[in-house]
TORKOL-4160 file (C-alpha; in steps of 0.2 Angstrom, whole numbers, padded with zeros to 4 digits, m for minus):
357
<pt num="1" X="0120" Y="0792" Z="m0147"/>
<pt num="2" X="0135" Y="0781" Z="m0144"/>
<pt num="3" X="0137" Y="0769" Z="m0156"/>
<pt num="4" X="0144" Y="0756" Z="m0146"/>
<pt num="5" X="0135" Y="0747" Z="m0133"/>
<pt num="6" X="0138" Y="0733" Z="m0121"/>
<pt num="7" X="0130" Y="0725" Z="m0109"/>
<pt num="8" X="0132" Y="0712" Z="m0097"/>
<pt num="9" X="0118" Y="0700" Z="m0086"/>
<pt num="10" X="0120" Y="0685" Z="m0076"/>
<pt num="11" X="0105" Y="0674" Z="m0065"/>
<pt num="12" X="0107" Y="0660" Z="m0053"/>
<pt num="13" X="0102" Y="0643" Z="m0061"/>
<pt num="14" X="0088" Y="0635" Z="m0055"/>
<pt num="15" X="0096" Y="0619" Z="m0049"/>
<pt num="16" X="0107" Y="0628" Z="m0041"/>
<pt num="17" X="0094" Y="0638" Z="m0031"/>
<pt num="18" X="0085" Y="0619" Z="m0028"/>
<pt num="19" X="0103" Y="0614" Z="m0019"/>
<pt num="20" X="0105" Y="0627" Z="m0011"/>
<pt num="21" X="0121" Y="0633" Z="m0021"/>
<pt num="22" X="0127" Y="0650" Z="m0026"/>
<pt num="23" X="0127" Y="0659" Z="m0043"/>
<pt num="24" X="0144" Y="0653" Z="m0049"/>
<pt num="25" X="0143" Y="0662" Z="m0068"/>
<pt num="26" X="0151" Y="0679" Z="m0068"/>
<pt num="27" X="0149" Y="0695" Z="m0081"/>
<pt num="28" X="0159" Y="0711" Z="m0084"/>
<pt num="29" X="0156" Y="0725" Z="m0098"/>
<pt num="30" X="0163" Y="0743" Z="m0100"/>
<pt num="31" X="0162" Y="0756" Z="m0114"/>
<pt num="32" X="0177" Y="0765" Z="m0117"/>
<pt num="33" X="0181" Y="0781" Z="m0127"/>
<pt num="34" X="0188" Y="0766" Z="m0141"/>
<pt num="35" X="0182" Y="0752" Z="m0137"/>
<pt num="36" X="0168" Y="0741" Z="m0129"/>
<pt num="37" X="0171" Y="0725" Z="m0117"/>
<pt num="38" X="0161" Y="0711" Z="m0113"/>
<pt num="39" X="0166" Y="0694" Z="m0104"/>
<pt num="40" X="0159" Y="0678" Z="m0098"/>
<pt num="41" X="0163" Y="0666" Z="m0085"/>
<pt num="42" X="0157" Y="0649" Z="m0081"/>
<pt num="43" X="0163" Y="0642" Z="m0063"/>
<pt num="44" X="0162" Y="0624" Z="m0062"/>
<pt num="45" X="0145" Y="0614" Z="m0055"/>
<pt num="46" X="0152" Y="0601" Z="m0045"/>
<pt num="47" X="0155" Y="0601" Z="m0026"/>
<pt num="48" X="0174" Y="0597" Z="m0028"/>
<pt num="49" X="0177" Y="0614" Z="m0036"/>
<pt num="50" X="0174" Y="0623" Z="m0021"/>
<pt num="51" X="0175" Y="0642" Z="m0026"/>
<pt num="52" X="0172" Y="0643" Z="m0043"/>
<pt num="53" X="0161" Y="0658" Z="m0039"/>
<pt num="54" X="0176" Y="0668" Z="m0034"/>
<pt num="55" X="0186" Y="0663" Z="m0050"/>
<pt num="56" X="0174" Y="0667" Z="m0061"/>
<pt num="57" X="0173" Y="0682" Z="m0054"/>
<pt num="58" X="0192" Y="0684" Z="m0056"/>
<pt num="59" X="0193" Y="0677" Z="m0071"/>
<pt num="60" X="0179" Y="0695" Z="m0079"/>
<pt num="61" X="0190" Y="0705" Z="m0069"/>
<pt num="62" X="0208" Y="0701" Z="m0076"/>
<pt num="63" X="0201" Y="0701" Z="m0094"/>
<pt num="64" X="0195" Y="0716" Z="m0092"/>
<pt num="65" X="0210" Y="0726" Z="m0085"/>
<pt num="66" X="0222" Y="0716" Z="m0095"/>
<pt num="67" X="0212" Y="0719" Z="m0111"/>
<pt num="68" X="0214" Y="0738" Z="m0106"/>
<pt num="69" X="0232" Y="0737" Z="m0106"/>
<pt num="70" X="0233" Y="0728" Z="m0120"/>
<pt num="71" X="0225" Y="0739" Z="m0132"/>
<pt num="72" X="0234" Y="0755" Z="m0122"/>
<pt num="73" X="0249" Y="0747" Z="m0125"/>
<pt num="74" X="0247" Y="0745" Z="m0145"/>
<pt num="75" X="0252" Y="0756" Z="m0159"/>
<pt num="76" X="0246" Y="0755" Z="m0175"/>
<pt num="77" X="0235" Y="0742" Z="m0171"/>
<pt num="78" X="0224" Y="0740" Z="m0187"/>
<pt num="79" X="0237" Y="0738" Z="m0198"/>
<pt num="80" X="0248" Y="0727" Z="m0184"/>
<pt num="81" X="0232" Y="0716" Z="m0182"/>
<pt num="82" X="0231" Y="0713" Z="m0202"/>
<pt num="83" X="0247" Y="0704" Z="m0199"/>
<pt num="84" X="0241" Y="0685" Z="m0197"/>
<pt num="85" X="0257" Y="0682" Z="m0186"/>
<pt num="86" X="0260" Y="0696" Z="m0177"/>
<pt num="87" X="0241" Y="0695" Z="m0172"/>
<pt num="88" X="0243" Y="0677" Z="m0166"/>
<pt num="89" X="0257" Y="0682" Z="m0155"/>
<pt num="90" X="0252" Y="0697" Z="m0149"/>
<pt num="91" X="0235" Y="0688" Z="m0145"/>
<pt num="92" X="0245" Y="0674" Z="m0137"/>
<pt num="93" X="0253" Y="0687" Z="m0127"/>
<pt num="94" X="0235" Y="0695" Z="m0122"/>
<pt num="95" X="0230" Y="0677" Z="m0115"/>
<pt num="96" X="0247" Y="0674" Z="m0105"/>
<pt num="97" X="0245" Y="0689" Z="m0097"/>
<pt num="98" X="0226" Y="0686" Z="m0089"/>
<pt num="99" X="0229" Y="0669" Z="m0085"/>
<pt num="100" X="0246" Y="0674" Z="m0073"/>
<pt num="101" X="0235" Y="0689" Z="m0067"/>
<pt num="102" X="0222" Y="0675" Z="m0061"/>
<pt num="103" X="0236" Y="0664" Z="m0056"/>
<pt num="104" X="0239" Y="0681" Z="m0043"/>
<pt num="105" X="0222" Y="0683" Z="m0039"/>
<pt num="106" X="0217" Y="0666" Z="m0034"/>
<pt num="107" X="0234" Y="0664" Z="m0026"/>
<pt num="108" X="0229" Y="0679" Z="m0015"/>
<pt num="109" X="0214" Y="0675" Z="m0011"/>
<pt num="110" X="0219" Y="0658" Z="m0005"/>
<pt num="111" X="0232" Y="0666" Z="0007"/>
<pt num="112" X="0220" Y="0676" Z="0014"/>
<pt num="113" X="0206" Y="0665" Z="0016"/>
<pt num="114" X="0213" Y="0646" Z="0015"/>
<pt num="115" X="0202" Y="0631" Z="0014"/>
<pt num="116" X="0191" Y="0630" Z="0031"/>
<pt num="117" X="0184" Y="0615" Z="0037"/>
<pt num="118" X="0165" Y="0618" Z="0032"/>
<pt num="119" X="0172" Y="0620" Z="0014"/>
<pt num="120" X="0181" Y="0606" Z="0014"/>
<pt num="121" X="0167" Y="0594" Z="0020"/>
<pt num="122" X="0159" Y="0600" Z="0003"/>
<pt num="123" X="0169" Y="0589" Z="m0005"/>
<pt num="124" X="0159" Y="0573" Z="m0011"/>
<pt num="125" X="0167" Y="0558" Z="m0002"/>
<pt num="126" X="0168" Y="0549" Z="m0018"/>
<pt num="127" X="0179" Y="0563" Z="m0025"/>
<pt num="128" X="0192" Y="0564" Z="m0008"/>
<pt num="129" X="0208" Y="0563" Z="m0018"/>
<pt num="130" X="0201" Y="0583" Z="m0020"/>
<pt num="131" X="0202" Y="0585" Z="m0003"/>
<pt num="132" X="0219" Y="0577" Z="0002"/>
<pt num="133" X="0225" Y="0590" Z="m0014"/>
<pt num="134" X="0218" Y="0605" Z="m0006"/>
<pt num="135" X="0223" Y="0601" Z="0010"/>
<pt num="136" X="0238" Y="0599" Z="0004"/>
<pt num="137" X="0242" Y="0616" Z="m0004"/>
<pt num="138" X="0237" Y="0613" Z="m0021"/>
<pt num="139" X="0223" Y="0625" Z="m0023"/>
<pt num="140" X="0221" Y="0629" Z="m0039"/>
<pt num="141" X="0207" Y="0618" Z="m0046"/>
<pt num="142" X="0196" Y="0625" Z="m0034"/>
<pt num="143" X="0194" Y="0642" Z="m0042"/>
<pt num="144" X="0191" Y="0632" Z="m0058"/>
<pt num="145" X="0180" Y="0642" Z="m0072"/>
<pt num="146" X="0179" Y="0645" Z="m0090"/>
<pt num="147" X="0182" Y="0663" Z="m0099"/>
<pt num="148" X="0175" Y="0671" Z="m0114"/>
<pt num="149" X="0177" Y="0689" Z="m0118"/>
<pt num="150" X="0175" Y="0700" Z="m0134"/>
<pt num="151" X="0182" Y="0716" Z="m0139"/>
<pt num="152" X="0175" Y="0728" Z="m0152"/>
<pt num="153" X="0182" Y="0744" Z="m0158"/>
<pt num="154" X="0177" Y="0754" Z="m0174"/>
<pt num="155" X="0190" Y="0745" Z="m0185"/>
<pt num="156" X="0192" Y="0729" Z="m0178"/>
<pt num="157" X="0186" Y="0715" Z="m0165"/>
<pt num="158" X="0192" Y="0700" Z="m0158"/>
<pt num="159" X="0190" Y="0689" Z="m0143"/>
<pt num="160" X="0195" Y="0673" Z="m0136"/>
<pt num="161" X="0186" Y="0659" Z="m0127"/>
<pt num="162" X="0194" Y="0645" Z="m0115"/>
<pt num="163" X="0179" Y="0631" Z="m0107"/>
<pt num="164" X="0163" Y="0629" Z="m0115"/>
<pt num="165" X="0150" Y="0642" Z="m0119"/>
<pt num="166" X="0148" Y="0651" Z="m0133"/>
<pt num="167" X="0151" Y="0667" Z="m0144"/>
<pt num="168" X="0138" Y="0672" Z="m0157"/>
<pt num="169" X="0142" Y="0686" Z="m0169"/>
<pt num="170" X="0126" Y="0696" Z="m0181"/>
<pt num="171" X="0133" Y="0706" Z="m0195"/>
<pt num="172" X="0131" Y="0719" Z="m0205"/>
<pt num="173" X="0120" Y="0709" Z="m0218"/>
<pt num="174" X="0111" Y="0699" Z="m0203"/>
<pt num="175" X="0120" Y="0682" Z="m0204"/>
<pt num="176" X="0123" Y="0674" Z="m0189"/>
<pt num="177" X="0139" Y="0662" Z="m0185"/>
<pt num="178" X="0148" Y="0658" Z="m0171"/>
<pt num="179" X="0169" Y="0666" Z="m0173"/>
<pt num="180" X="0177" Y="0655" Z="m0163"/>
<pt num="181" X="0181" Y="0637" Z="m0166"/>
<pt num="182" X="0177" Y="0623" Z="m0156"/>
<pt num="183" X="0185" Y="0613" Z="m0144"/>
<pt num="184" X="0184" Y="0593" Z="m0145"/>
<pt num="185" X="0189" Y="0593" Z="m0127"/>
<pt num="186" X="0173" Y="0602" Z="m0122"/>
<pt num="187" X="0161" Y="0587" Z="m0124"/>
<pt num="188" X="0142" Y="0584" Z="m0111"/>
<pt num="189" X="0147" Y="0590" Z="m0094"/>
<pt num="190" X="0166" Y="0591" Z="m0097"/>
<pt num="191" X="0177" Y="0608" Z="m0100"/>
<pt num="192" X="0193" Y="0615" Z="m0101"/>
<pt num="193" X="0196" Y="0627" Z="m0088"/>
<pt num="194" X="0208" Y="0641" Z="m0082"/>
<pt num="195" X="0213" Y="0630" Z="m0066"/>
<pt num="196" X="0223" Y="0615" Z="m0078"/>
<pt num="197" X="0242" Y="0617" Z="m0081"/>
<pt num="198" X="0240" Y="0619" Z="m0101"/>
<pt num="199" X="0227" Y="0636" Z="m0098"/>
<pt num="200" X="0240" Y="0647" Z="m0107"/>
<pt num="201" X="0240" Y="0635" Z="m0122"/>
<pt num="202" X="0220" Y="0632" Z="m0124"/>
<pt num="203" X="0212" Y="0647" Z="m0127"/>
<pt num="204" X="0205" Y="0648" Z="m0146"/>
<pt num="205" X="0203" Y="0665" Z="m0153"/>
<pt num="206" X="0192" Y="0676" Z="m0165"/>
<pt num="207" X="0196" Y="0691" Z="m0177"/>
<pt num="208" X="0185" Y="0701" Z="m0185"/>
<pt num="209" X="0195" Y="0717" Z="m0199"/>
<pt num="210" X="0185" Y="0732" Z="m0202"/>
<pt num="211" X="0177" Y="0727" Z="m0217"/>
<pt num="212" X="0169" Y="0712" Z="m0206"/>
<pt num="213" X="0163" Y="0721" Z="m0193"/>
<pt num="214" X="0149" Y="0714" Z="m0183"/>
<pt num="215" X="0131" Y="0721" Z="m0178"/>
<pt num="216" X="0132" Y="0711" Z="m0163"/>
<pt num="217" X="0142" Y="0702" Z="m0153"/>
<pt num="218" X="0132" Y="0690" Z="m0139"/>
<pt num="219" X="0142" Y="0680" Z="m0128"/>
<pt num="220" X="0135" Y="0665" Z="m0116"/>
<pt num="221" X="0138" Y="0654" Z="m0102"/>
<pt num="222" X="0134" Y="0635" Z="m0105"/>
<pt num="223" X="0117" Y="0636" Z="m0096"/>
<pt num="224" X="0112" Y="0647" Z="m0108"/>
<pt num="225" X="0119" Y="0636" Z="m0122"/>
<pt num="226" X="0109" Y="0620" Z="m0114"/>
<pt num="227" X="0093" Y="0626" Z="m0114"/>
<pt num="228" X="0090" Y="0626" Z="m0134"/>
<pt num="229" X="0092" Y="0609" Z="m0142"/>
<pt num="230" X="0102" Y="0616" Z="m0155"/>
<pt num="231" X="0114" Y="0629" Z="m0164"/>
<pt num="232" X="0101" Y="0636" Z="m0172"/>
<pt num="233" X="0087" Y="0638" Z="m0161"/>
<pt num="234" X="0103" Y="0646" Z="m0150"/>
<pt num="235" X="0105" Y="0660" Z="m0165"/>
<pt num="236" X="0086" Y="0662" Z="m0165"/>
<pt num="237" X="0087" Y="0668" Z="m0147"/>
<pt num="238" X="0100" Y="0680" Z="m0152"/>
<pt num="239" X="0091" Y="0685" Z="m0166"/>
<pt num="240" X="0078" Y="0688" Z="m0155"/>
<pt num="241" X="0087" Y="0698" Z="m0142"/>
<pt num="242" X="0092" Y="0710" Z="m0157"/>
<pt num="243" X="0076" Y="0714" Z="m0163"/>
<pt num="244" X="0072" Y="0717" Z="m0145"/>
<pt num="245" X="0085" Y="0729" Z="m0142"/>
<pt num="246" X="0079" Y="0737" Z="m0158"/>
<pt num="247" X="0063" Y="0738" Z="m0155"/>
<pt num="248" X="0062" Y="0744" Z="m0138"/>
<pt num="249" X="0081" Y="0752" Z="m0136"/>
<pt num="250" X="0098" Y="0743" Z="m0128"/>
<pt num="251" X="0090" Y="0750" Z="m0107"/>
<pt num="252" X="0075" Y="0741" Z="m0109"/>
<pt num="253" X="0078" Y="0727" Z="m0122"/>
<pt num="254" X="0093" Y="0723" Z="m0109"/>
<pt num="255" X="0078" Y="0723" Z="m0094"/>
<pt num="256" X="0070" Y="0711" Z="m0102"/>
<pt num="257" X="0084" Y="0699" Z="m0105"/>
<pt num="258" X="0086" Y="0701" Z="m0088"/>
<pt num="259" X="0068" Y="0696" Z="m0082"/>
<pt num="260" X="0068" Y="0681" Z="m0094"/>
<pt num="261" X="0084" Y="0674" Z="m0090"/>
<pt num="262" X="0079" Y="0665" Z="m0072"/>
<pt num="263" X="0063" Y="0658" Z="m0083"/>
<pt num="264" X="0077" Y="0652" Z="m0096"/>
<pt num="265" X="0086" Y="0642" Z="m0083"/>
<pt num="266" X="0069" Y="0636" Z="m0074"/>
<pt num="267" X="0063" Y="0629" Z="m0092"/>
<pt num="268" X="0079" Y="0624" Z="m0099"/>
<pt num="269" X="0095" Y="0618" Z="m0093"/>
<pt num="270" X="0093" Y="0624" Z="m0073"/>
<pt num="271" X="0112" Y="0631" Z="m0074"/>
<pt num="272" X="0118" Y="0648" Z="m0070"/>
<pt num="273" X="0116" Y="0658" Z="m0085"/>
<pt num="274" X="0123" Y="0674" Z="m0091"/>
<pt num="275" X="0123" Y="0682" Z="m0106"/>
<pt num="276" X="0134" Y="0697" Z="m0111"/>
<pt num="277" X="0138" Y="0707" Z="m0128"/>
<pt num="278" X="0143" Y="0723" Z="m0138"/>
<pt num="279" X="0129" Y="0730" Z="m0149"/>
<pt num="280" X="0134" Y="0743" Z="m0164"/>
<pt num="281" X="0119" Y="0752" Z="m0163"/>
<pt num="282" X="0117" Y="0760" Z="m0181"/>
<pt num="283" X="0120" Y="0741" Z="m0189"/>
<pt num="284" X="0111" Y="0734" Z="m0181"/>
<pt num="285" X="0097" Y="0744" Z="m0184"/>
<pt num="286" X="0102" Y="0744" Z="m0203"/>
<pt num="287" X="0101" Y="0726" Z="m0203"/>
<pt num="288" X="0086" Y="0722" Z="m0193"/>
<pt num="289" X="0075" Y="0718" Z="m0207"/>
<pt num="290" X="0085" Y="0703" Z="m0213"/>
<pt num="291" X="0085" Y="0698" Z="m0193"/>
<pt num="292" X="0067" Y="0697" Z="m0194"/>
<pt num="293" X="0063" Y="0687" Z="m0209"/>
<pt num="294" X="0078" Y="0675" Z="m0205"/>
<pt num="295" X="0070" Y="0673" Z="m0186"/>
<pt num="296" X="0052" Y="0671" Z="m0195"/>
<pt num="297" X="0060" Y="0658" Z="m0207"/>
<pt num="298" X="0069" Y="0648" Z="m0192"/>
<pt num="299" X="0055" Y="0649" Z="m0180"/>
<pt num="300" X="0045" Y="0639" Z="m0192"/>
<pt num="301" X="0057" Y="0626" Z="m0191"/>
<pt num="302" X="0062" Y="0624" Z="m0173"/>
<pt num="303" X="0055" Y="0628" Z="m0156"/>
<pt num="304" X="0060" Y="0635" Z="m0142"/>
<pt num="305" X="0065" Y="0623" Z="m0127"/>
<pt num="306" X="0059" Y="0637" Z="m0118"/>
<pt num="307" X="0042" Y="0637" Z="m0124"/>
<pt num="308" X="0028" Y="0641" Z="m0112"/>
<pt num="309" X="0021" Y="0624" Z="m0115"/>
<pt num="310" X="0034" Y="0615" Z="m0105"/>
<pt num="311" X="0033" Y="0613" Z="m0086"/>
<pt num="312" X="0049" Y="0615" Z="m0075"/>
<pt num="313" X="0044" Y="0603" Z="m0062"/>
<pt num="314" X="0044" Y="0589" Z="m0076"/>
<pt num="315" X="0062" Y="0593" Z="m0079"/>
<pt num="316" X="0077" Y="0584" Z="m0077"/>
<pt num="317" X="0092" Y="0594" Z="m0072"/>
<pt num="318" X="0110" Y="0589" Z="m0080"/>
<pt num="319" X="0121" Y="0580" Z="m0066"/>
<pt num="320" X="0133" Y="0593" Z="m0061"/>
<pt num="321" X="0143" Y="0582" Z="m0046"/>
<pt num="322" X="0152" Y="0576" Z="m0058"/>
<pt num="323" X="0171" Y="0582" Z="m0063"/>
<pt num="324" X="0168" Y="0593" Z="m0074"/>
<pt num="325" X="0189" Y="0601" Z="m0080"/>
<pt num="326" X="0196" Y="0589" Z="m0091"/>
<pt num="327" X="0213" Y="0587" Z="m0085"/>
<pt num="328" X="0206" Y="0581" Z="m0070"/>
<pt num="329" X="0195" Y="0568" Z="m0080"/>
<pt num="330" X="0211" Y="0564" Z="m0090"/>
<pt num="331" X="0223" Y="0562" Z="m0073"/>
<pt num="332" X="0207" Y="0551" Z="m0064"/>
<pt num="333" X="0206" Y="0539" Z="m0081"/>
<pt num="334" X="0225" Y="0537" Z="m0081"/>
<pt num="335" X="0223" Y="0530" Z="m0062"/>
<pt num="336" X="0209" Y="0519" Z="m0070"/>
<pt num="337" X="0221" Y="0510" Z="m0081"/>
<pt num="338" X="0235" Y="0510" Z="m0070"/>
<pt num="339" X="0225" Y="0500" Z="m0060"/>
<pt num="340" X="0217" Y="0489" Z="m0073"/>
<pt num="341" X="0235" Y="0485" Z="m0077"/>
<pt num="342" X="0237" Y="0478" Z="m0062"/>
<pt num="343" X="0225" Y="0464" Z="m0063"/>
<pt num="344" X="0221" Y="0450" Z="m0075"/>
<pt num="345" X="0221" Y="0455" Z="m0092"/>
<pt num="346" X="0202" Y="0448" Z="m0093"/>
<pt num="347" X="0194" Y="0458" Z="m0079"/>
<pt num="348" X="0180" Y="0472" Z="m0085"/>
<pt num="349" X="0179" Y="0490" Z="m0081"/>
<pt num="350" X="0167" Y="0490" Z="m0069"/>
<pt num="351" X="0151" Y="0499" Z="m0071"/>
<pt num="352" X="0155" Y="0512" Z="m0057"/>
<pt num="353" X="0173" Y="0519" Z="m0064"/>
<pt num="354" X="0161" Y="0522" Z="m0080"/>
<pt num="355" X="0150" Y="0532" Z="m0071"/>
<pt num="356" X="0162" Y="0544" Z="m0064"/>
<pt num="357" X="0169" Y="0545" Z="m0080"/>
């Protein structure tokens, strides 16, 4: 049996299936002779990002390849990874190169497909300053998405994360925590994203040496995030997804992921969701015990959002037309006060410049 496993499963949200939108989360996973790969990607909701679905998309893809080379390219990597600075740069290093391969690929794609007028018309009317960019060669934001991959090997793991979502590690004695530290400017509907001018600077990065080397490694797209009220009932799901994978072996525990996942979305946050990850078989299964009485223990605590007792017609969806990539809400709020400067000191924001906020 191979000891590494990873998988990889994404379902259109059920908002976006109510507006008529396509999926715009994309997954990747592959098992290599040294290591296992799983990545995450979260396009952006609003209509002003018009093909986030083809940079999420990208943005799998070029982790993937570039991840490759990476770990082809590295001698001695254990003990060059122990190094606390040599790691950081080389990681650094990592990240540059698959933001500047998505750079090429959206850059591309564009060339060979640019903005038609149907797209464009997309575009909410009170979001047009999108439109005059676009149409005026700046294309970048429209392939806007988030990125979150892991990478396990038998003496090491790491990953890196840029956006929201999140990463959720088991180990070997069945604690569950989340590796990679969060970002302030990830707050309600707003992200950072590989479309903003600082992407090579933003991402935030896990390591795990071999004597901290996990079970389980699940990552997730926002949607799946949303739909628990919080962190913990989030790492009961996972918990639970383990013991299912156990119990019933990675082919069929990862079928039923993927028939629950669409009922996630329907019952919890309507958003794309996707849900990838690397399973270490043999731990996992040494540790699945202690799963199961810290799932007991938690469940008697908090409940699913998910439950079967809720009714998806009586939900209320997120807002997703609104801006959503930081550096956009940060360029719109400095017009704001430009603007404000303008006029008497005494005059008010008005109510609808904090709405689009």
């Amino acid at each position: 049996m191979q000891r590494l496993l990873s998988f990889a499963q994404t379902s259109i949200g059920a908002s976006h299936l109510n507006r008529g939108l396509v999926c715009q989360d994309s997954s990747a996973c592959a098992d290599n002779e040294k290591y296992s790969f799983a990545a995450a990607a979260d396009g952006h909701g609003s209509l002003c990002y018009l093909r986030t679905d083809r940079g999420s998309k990208f943005a799998v893809e070029c982790a993937e390849d570039c991840v490759r080379e990476f770990l082809e390219g590295l001698e001695n990597a254990e003990e060059v990874l122990a190094d606390e600075r040599q790691r950081e740069q080389l990681f650094n290093q990592l990240w540059r190169s698959i933001i500047a391969r998505w750079h090429d690929k959206t850059e591309q794609d564009f060339k060979n497909d640019p903005f038609s007028e149907e797209e464009l018309d997309r575009i909410p009317k009170k979001f047009a300053n999108y439109r005059t960019r676009y149409e005026a060669g700046d294309y970048l934001g429209a392939y806007g998405t988030t990125l979150l991959f892991a990478v396990v090997t038998r003496n090491y793991a790491f990953g890196a994360q840029i956006g929201d979502g999140k990463c959720v590690v088991i180990d070997g004695d069945s604690n569950v925590f989340a590796p990679v530290p969060e970002d302030p400017r990830c707050y309600e509907n707003v992200t950072t994203s590989m479309c903003q001018d600082d992407a090579a600077l933003s991402a935030r990065f896990f390591y795990l040496p071999k004597g901290l080397m996990p079970a389980a490694v699940f990552l997730c797209s926002d949607g799946v995030e949303n739909s628990y009220w919080n962190e913990e009932q989030l790492f009961c799901f996972f918990r639970g997804l383990a013991l299912t994978i156990v119990e019933n072996g990675m082919e069929e525990g990862i079928s039923q992921l993927a028939e629950f996942l669409p009922s996630m979305s329907k019952k919890g946050s309507g958003d794309d969701v996707t849900c990838s990850g690397i399973i270490d078989i043999t731990k996992l299964n040494s540790c699945s015990d202690g799963i199961r009485e810290d799932l007991e223990v938690a469940s008697l605590a908090a409940a699913s959002t998910v439950g079967e007792s809720l009714e998806a017609e009586e939900i209320e969806y997120d807002d997703e037309e609104l801006q959503q990539v930081i550096s956009d809400v940060i360029s719109d709020n400095e017009a704001v006060d430009g603007e404000e400067e303008t006029n008497e000191t005494t005059v008010e924001p008005s109510d609808e410049t904090d709405s689009e906020e």
